[in-house]
N, C-alpha and C positions, 0 to 999 in steps of 0.2 A: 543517588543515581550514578552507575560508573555507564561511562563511552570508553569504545575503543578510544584510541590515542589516534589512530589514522581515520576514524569515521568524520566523514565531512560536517554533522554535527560539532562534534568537540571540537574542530577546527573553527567552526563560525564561531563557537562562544569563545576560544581563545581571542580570534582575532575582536571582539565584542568589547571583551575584556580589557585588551592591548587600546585599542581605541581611549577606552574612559580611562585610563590611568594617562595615557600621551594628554588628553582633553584636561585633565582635572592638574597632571603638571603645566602644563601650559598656563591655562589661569593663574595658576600660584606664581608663578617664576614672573607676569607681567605685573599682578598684583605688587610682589614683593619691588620689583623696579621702581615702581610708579612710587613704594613709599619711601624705598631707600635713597633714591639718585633725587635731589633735592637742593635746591639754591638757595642762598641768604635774602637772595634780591628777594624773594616769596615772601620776605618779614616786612618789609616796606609796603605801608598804607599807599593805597593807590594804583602797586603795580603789579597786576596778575602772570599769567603763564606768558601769554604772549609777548607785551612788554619785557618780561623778565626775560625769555627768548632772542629776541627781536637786541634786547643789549652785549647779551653773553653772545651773538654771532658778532655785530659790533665791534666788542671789546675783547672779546676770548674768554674772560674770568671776572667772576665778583669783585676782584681786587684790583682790576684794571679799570671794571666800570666805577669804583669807591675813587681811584686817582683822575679818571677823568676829568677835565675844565666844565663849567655849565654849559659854555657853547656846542662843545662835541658831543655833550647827552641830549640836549638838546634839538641835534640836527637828527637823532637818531630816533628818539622819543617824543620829542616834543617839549615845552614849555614848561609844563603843570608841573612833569614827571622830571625835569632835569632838577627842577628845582626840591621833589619830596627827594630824588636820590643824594641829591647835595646835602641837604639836611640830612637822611640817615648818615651819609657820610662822613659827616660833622661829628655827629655825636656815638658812629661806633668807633673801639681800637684798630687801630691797621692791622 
């Protein structure tokens, strides 16, 4: 089927078109985020997004919440979790 290039048809399927390609990159580029940007704290039994969140504002970095004292992960997280991060702490390399 040809359209003119100026008829207001070919116009809407362009912009139709322009649309789903914006929509379908969009998806990909959040998807790919979501798998690539990724913390160690996520390996620790016990502590999900938000904990892991909730520390890295905290502390700034994996490696700052890994040197932390129990008391200061503690006031941050809680009891349970200062103690599972201490232990991973323990037992990863700096």
């Amino acid at each position: 089927m040809r359209l003119d290039r100026a008829s207001p048809a070919h116009q809407l399927l362009q912009r139709i078109r322009d649309e789903a390609h914006r929509f379908g990159h969009a998806r990909h580029r959040a998807r790919r985020t979501k798998r690539t940007i990724r913390t160690a704290l996520l390996d620790i039994p016990g502590v999900g997004p938000l904990t892991a969140k909730k520390l890295l504002r905290a502390f700034g970095s994996a490696s700052a919440v890994r040197a932390a004292g129990r008391d200061a992960l503690a006031e941050v997280a809680g009891e349970k979790v200062a103690d599972k991060v201490r232990a991973w702490a323990a037992g990863s390399p700096a």
